[in-house]
PDB file of N, CA, C and O in Angstrom:
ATOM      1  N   UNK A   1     -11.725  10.721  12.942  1.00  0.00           N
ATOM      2  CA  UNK A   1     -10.726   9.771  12.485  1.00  0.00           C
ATOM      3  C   UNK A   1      -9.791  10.501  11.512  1.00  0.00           C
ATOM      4  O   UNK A   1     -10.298  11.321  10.746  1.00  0.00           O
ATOM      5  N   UNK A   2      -8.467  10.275  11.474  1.00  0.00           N
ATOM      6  CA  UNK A   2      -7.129  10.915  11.105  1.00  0.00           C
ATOM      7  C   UNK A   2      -7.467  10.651   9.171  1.00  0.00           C
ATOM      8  O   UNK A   2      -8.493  10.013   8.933  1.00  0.00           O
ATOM      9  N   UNK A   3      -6.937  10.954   8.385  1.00  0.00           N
ATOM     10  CA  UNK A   3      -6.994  10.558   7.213  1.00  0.00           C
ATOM     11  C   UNK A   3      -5.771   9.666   7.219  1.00  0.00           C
ATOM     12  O   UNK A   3      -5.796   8.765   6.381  1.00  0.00           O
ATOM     13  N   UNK A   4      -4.941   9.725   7.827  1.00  0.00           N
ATOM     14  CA  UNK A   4      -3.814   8.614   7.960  1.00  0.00           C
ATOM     15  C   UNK A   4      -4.850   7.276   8.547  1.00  0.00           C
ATOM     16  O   UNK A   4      -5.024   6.487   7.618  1.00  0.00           O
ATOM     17  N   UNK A   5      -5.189   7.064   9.155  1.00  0.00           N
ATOM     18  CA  UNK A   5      -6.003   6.541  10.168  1.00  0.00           C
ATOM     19  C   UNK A   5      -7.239   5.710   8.792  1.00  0.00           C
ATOM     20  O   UNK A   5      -7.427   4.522   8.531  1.00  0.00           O
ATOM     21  N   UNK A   6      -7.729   6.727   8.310  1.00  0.00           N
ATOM     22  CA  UNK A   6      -8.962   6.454   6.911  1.00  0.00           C
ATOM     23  C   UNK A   6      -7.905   5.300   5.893  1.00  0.00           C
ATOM     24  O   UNK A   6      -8.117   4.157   5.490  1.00  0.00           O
ATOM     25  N   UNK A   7      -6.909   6.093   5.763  1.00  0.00           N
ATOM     26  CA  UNK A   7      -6.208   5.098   4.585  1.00  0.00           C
ATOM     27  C   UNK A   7      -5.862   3.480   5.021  1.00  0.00           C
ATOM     28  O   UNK A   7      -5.955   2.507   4.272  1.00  0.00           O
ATOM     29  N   UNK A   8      -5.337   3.480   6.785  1.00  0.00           N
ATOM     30  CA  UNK A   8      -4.823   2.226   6.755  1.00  0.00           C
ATOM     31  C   UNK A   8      -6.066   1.343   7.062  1.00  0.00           C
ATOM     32  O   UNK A   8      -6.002   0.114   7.097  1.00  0.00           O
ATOM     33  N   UNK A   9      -7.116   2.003   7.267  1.00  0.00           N
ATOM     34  CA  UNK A   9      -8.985   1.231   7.297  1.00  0.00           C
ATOM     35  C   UNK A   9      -8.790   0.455   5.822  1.00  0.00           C
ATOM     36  O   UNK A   9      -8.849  -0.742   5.541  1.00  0.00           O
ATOM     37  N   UNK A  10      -8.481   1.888   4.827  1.00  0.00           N
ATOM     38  CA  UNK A  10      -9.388   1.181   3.741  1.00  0.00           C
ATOM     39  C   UNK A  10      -8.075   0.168   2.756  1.00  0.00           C
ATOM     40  O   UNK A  10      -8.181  -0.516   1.738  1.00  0.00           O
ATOM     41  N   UNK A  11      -7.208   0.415   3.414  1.00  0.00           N
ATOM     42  CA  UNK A  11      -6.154  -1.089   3.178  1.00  0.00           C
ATOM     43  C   UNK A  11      -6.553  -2.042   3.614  1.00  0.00           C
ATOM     44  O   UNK A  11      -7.018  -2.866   2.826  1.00  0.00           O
ATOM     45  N   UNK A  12      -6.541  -2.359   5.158  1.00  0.00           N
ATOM     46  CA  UNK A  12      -7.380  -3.501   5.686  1.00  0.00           C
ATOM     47  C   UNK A  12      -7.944  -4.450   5.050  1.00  0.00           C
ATOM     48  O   UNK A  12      -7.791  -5.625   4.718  1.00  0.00           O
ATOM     49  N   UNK A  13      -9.082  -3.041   4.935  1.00  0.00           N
ATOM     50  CA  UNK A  13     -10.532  -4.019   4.311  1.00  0.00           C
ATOM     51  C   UNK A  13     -10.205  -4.590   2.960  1.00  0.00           C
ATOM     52  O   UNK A  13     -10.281  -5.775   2.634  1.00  0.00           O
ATOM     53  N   UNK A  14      -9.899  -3.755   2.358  1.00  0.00           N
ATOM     54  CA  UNK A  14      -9.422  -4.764   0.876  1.00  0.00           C
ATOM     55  C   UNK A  14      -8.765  -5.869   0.937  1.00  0.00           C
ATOM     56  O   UNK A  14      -9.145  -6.915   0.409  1.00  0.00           O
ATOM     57  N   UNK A  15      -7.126  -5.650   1.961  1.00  0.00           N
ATOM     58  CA  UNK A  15      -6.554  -6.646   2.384  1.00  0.00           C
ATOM     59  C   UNK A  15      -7.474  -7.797   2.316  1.00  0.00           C
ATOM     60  O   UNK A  15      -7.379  -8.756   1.549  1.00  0.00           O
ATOM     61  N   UNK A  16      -8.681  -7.514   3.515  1.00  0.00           N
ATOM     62  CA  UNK A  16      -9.421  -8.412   4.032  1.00  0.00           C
ATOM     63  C   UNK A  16     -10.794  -9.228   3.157  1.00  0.00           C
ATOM     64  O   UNK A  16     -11.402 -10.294   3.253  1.00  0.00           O
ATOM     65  N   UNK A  17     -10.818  -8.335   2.518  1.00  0.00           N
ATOM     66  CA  UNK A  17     -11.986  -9.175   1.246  1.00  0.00           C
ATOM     67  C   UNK A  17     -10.678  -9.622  -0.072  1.00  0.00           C
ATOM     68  O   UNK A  17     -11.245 -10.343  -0.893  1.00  0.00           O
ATOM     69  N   UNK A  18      -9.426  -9.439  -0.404  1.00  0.00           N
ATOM     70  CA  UNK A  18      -8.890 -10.584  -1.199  1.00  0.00           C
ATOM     71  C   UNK A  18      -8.427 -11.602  -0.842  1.00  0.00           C
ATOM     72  O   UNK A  18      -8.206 -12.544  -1.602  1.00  0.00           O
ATOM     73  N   UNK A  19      -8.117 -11.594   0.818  1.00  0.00           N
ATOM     74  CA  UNK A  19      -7.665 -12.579   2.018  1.00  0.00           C
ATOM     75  C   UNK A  19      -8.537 -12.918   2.661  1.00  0.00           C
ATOM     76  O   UNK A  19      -8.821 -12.103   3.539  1.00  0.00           O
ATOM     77  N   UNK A  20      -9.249 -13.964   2.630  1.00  0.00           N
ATOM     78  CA  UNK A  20     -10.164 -14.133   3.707  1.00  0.00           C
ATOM     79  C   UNK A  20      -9.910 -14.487   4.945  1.00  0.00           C
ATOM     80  O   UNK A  20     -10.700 -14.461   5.889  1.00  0.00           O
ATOM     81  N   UNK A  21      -8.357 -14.953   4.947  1.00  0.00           N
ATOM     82  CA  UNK A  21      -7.949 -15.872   6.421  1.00  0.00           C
ATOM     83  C   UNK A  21      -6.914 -14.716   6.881  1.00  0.00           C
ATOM     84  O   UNK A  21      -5.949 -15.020   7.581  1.00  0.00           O
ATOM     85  N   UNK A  22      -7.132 -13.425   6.481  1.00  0.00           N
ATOM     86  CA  UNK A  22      -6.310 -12.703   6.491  1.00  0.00           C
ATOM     87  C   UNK A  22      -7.359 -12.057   8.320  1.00  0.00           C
ATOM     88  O   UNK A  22      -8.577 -12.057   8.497  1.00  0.00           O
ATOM     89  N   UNK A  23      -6.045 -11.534   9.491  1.00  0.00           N
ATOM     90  CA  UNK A  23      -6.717 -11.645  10.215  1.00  0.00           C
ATOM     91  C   UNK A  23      -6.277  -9.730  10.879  1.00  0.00           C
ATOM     92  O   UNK A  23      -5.215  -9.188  11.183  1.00  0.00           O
ATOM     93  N   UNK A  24      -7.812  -9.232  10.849  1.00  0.00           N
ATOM     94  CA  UNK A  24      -7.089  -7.807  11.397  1.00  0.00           C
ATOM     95  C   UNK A  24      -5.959  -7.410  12.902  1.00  0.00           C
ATOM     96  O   UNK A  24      -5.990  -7.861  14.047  1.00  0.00           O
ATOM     97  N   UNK A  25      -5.070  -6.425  12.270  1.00  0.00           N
ATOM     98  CA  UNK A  25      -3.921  -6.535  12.877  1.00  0.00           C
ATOM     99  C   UNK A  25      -4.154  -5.935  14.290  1.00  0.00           C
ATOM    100  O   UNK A  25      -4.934  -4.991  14.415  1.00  0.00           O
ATOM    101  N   UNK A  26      -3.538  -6.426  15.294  1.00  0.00           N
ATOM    102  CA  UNK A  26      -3.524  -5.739  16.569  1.00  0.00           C
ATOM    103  C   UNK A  26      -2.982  -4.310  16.952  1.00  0.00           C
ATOM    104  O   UNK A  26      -2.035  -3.856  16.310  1.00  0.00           O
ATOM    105  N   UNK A  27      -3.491  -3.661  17.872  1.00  0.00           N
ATOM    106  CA  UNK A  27      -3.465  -1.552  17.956  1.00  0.00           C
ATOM    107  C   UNK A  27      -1.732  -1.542  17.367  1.00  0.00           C
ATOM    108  O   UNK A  27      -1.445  -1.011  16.294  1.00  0.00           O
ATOM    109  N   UNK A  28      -0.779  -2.156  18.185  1.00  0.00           N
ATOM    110  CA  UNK A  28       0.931  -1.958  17.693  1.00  0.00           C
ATOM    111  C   UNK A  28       0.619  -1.981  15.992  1.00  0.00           C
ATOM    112  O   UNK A  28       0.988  -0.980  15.377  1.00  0.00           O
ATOM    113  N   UNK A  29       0.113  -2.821  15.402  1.00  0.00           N
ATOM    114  CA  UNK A  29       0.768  -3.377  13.967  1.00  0.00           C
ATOM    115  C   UNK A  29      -0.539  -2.731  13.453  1.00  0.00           C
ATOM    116  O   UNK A  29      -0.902  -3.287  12.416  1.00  0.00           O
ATOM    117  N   UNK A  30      -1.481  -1.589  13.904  1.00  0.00           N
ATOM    118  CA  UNK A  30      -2.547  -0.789  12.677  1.00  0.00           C
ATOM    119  C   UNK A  30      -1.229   0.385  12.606  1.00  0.00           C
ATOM    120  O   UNK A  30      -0.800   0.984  11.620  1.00  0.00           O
ATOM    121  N   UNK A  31      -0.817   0.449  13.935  1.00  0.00           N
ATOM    122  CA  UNK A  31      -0.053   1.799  13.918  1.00  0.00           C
ATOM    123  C   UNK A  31       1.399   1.967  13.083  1.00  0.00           C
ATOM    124  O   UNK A  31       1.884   2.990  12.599  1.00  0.00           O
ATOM    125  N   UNK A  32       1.926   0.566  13.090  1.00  0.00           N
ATOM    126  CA  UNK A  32       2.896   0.139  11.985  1.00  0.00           C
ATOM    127  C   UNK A  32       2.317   0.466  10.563  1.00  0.00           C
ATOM    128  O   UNK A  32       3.017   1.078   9.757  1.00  0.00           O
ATOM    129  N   UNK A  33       1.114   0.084  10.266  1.00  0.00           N
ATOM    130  CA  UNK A  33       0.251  -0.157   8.859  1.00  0.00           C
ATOM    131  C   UNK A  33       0.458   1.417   8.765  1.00  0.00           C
ATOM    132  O   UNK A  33       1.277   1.990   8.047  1.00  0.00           O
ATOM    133  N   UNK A  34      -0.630   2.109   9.809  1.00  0.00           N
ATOM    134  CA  UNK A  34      -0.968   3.696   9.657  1.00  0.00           C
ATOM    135  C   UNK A  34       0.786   4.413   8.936  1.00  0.00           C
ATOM    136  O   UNK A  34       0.667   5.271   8.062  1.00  0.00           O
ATOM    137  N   UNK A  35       1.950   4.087   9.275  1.00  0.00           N
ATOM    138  CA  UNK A  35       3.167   4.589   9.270  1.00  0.00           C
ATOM    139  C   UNK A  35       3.779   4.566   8.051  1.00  0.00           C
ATOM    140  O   UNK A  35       4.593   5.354   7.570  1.00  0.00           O
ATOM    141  N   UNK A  36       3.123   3.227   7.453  1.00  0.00           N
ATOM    142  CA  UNK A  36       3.969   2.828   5.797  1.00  0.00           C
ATOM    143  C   UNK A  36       2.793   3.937   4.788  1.00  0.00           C
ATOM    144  O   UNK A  36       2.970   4.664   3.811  1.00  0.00           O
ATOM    145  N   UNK A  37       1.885   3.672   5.424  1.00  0.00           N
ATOM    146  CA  UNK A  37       0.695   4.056   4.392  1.00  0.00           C
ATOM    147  C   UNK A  37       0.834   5.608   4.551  1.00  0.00           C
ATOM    148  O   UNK A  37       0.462   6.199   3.537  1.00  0.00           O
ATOM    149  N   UNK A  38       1.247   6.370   5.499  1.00  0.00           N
ATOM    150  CA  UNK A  38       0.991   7.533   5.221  1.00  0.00           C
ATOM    151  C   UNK A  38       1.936   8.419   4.080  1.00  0.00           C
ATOM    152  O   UNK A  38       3.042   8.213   3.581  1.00  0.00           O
ATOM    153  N   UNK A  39       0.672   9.769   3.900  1.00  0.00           N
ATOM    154  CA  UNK A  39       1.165  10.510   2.757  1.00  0.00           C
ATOM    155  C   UNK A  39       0.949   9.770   1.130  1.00  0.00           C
ATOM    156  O   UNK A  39       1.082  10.209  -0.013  1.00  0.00           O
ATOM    157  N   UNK A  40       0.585   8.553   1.655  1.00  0.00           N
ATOM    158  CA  UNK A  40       0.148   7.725  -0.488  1.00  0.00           C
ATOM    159  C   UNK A  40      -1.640   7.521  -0.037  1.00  0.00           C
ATOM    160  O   UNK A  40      -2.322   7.123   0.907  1.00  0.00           O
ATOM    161  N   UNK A  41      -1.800   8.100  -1.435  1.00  0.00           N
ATOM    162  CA  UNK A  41      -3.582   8.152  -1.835  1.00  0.00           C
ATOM    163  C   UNK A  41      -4.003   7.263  -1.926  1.00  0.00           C
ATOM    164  O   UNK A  41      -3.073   6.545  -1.559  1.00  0.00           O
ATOM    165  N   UNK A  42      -5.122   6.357  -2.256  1.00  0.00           N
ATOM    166  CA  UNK A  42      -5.861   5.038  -2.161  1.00  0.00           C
ATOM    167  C   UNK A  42      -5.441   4.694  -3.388  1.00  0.00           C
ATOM    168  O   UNK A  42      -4.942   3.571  -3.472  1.00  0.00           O
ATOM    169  N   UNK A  43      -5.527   5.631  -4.797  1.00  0.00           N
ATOM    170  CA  UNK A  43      -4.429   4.923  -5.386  1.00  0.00           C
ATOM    171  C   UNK A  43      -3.567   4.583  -5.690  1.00  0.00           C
ATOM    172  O   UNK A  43      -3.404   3.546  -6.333  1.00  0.00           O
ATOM    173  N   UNK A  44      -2.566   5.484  -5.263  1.00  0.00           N
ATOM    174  CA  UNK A  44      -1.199   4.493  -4.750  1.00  0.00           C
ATOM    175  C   UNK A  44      -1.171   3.232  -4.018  1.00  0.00           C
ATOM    176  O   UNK A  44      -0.522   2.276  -4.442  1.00  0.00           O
ATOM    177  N   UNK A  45      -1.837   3.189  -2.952  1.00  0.00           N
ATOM    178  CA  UNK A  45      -2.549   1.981  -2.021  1.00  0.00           C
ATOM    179  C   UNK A  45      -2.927   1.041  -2.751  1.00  0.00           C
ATOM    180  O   UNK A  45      -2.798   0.036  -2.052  1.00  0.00           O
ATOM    181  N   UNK A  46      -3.470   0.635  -4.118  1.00  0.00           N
ATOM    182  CA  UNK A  46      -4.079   0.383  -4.767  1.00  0.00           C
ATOM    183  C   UNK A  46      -3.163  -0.194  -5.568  1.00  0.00           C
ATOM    184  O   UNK A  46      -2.863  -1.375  -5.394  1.00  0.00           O
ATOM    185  N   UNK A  47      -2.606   0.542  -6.532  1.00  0.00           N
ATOM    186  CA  UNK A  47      -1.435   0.231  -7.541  1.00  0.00           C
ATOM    187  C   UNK A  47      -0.686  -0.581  -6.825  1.00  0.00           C
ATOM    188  O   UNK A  47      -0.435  -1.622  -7.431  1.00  0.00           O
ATOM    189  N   UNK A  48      -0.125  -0.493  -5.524  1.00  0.00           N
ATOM    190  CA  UNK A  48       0.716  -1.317  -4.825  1.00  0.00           C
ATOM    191  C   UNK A  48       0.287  -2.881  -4.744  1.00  0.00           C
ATOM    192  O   UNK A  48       0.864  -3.900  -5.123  1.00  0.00           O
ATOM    193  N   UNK A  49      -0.781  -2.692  -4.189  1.00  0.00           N
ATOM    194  CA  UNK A  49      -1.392  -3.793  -3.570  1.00  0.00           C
ATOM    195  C   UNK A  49      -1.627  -4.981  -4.939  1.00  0.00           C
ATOM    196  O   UNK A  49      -1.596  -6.208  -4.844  1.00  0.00           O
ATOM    197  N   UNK A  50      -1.876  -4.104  -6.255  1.00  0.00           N
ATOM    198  CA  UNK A  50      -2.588  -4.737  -7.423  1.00  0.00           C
ATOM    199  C   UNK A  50      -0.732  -5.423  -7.629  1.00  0.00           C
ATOM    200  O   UNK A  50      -0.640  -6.620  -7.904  1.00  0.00           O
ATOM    201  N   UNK A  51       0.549  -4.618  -7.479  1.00  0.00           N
ATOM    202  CA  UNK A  51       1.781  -5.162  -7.564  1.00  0.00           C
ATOM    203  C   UNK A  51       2.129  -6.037  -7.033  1.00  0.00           C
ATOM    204  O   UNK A  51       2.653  -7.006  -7.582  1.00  0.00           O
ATOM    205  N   UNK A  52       1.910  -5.907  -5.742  1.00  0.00           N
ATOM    206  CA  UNK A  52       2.189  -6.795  -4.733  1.00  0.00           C
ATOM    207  C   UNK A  52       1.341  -8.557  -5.073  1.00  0.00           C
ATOM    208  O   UNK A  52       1.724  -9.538  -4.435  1.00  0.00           O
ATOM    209  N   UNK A  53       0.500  -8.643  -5.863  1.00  0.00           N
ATOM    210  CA  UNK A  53      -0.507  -9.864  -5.649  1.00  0.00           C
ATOM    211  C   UNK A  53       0.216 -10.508  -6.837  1.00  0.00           C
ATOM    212  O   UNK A  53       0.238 -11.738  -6.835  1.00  0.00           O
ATOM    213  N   UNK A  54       0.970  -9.693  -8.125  1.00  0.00           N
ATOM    214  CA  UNK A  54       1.292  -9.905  -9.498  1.00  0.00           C
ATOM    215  C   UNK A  54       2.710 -10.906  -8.685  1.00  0.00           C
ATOM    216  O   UNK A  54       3.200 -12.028  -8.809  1.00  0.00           O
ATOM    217  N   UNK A  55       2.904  -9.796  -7.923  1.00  0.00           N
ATOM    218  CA  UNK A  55       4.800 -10.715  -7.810  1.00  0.00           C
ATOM    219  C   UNK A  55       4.881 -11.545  -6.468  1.00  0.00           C
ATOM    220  O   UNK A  55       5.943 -11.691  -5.863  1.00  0.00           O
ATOM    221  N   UNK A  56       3.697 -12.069  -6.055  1.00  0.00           N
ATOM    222  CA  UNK A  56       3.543 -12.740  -4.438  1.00  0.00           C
ATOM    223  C   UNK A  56       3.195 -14.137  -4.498  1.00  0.00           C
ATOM    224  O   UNK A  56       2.784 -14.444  -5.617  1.00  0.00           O
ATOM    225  N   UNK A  57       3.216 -14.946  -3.794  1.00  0.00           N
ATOM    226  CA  UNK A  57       2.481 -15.867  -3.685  1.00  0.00           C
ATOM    227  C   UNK A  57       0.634 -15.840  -3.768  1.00  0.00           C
ATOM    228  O   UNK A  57       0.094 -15.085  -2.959  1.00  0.00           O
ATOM    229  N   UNK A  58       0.002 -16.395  -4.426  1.00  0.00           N
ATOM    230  CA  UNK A  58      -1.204 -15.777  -4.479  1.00  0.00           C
ATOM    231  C   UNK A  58      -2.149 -15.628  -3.072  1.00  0.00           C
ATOM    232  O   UNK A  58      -2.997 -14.753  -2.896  1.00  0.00           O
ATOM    233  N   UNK A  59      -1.825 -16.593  -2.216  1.00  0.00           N
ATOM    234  CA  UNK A  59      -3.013 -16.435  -1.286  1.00  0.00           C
ATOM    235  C   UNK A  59      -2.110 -16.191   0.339  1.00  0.00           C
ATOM    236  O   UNK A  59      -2.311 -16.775   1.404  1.00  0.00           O
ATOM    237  N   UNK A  60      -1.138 -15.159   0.022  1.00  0.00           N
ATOM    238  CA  UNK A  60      -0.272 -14.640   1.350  1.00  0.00           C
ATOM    239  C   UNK A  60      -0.255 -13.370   1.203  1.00  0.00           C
ATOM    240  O   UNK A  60       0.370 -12.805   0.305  1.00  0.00           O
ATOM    241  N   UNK A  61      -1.058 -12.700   2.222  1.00  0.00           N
ATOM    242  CA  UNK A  61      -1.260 -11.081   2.771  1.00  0.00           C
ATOM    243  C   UNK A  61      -0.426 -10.967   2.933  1.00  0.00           C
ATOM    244  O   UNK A  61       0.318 -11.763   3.506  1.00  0.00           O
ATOM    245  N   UNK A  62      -0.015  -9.353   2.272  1.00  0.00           N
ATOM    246  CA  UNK A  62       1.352  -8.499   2.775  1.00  0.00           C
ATOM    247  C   UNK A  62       1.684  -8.365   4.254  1.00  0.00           C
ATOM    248  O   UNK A  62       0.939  -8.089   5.194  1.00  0.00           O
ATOM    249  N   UNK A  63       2.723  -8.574   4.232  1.00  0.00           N
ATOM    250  CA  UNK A  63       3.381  -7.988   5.806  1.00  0.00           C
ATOM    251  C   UNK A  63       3.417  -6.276   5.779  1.00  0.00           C
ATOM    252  O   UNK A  63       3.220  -5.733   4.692  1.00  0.00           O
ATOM    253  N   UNK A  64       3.654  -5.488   6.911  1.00  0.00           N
ATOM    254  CA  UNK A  64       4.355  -4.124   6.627  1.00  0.00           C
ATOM    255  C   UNK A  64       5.425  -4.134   5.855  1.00  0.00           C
ATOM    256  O   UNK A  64       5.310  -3.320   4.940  1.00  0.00           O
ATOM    257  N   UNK A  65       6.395  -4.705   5.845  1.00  0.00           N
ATOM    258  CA  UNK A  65       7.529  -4.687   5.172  1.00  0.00           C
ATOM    259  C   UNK A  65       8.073  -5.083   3.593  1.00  0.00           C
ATOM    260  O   UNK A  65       8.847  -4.545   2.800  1.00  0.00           O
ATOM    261  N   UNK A  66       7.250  -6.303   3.582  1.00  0.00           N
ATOM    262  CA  UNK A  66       7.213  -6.419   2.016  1.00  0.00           C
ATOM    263  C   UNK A  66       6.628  -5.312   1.652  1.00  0.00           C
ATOM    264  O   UNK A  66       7.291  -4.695   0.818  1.00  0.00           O
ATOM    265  N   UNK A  67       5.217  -4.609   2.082  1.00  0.00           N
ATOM    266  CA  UNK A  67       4.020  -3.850   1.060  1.00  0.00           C
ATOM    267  C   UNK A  67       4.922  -2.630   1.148  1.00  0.00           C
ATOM    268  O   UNK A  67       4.844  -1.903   0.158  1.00  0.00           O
ATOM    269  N   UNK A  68       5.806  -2.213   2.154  1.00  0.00           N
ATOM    270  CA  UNK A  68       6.784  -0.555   2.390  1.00  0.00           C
ATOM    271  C   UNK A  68       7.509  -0.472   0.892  1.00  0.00           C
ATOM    272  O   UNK A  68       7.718   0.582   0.293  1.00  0.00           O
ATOM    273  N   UNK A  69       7.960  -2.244   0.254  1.00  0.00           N
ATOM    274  CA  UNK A  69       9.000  -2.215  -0.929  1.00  0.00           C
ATOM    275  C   UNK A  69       7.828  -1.900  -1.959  1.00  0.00           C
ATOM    276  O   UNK A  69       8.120  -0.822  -2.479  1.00  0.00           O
ATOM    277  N   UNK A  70       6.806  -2.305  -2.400  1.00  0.00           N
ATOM    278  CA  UNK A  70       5.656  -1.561  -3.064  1.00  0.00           C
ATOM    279  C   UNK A  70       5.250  -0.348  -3.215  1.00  0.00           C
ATOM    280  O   UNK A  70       4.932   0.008  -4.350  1.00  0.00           O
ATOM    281  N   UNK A  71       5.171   0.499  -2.211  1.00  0.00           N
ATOM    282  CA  UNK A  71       4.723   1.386  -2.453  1.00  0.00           C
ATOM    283  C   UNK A  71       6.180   2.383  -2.607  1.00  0.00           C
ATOM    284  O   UNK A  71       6.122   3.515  -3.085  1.00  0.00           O
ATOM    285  N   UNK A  72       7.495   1.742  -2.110  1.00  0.00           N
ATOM    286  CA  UNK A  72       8.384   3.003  -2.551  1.00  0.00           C
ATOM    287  C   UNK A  72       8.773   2.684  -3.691  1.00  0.00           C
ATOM    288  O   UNK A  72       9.701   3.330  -4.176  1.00  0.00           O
ATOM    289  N   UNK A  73       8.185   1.620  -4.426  1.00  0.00           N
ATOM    290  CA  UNK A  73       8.467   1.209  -6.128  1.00  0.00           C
ATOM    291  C   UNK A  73       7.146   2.296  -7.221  1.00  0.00           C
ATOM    292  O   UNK A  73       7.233   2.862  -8.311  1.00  0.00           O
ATOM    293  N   UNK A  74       6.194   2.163  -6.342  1.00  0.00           N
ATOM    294  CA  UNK A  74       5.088   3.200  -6.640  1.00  0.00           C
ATOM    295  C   UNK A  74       5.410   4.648  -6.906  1.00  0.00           C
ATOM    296  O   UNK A  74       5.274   5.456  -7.824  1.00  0.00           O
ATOM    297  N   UNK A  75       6.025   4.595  -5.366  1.00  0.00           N
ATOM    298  CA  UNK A  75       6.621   6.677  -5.684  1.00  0.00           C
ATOM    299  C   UNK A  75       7.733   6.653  -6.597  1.00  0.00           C
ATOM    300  O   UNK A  75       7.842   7.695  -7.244  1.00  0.00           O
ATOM    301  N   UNK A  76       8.627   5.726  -6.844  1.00  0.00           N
ATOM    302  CA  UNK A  76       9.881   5.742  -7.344  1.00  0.00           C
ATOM    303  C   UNK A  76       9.286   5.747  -8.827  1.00  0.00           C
ATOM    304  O   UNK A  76       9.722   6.586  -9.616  1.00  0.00           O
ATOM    305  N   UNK A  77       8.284   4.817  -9.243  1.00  0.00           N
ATOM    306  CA  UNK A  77       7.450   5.349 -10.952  1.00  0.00           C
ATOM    307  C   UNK A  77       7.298   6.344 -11.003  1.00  0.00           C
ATOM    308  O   UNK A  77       8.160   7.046 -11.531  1.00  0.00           O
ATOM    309  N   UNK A  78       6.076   6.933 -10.457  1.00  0.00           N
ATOM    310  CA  UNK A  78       5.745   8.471 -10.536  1.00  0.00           C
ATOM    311  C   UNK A  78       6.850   9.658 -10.071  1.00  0.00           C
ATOM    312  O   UNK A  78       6.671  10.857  -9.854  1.00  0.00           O
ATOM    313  N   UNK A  79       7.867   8.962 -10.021  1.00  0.00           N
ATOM    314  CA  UNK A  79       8.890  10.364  -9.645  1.00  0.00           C
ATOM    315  C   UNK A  79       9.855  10.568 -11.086  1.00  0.00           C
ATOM    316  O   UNK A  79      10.447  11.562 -11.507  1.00  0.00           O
ATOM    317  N   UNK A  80       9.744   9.311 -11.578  1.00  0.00           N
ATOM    318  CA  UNK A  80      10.194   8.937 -12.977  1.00  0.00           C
ATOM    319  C   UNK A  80       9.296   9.236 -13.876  1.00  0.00           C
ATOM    320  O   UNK A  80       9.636   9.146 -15.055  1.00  0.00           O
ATOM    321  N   UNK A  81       8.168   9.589 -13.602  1.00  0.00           N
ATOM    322  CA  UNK A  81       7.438   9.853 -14.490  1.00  0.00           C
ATOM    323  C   UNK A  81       7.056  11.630 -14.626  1.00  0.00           C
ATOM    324  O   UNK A  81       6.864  12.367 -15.593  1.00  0.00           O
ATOM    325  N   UNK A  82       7.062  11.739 -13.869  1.00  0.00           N
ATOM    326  CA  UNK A  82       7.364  13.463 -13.525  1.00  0.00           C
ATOM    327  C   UNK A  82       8.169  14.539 -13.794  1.00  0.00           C
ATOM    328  O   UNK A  82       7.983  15.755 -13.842  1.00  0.00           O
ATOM    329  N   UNK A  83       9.655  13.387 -14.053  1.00  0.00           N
ATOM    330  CA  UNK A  83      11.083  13.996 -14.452  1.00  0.00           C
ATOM    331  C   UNK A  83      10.669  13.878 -16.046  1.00  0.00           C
ATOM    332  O   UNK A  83      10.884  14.993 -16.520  1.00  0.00           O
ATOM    333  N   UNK A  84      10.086  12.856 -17.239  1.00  0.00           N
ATOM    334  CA  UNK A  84      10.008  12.451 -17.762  1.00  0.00           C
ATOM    335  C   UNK A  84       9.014  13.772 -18.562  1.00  0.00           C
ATOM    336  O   UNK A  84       9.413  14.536 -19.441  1.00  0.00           O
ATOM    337  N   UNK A  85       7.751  13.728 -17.984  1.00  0.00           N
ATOM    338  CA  UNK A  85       6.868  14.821 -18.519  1.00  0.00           C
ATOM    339  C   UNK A  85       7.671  16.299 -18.111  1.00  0.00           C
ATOM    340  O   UNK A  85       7.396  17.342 -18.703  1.00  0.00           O
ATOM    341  N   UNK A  86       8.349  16.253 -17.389  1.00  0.00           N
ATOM    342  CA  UNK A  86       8.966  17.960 -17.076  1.00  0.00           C
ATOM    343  C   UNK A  86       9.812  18.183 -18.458  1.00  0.00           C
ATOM    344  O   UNK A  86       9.573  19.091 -19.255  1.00  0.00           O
ATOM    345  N   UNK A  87      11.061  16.991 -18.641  1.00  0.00           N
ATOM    346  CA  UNK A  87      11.719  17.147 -19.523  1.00  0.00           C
ATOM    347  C   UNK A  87      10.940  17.177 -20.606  1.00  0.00           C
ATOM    348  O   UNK A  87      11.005  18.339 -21.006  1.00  0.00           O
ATOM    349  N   UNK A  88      10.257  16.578 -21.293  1.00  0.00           N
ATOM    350  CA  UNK A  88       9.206  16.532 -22.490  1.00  0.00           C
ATOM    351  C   UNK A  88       8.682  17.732 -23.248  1.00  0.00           C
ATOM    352  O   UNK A  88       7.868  17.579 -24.159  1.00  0.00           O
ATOM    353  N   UNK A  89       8.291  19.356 -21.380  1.00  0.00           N
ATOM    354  CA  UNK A  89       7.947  20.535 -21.896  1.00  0.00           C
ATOM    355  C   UNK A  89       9.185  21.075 -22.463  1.00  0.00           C
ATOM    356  O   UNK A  89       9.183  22.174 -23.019  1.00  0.00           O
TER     357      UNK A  89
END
């Protein structure tokens, strides 16, 4: 199994134990999932997801598309945060 492949598993499942009516996605829409998720670590995956629940309706699972605006708010911190500690040395 792909590590692209590992990450959009272990989205899922979380997905799926804070959603219970949340229903796993069909082969087209893992491979959509596999596409947003790749290249970000579980905690990025993570940080997102913990964002995503703060600014959502509480009991509505991400789509691909909302969670894509999450996680490029994720890289867009840490890229700000990087410029931030560079300038600092």
């Amino acid at each position: 199994m792909s590590e692209q492949l590992i990450a959009t598993k272990f989205f899922l499942d979380k997905v799926k134990r804070l959603y219970p009516t949340f229903q796993y996605p069909d082969e087209i829409d893992v491979e959509l999932w596999t596409e947003i998720l790749e290249g970000h670590s579980q905690t990025d995956i993570l940080d997102a997801l913990k964002a995503y629940r703060r600014e959502t309706e509480y009991n509505k699972a991400p789509n691909p598309a909302e969670f894509k605006k999450f996680l490029a708010a994720k890289s867009d911190n840490q890229g700000m945060r990087g410029r931030i500690f560079k300038c600092a040395d």
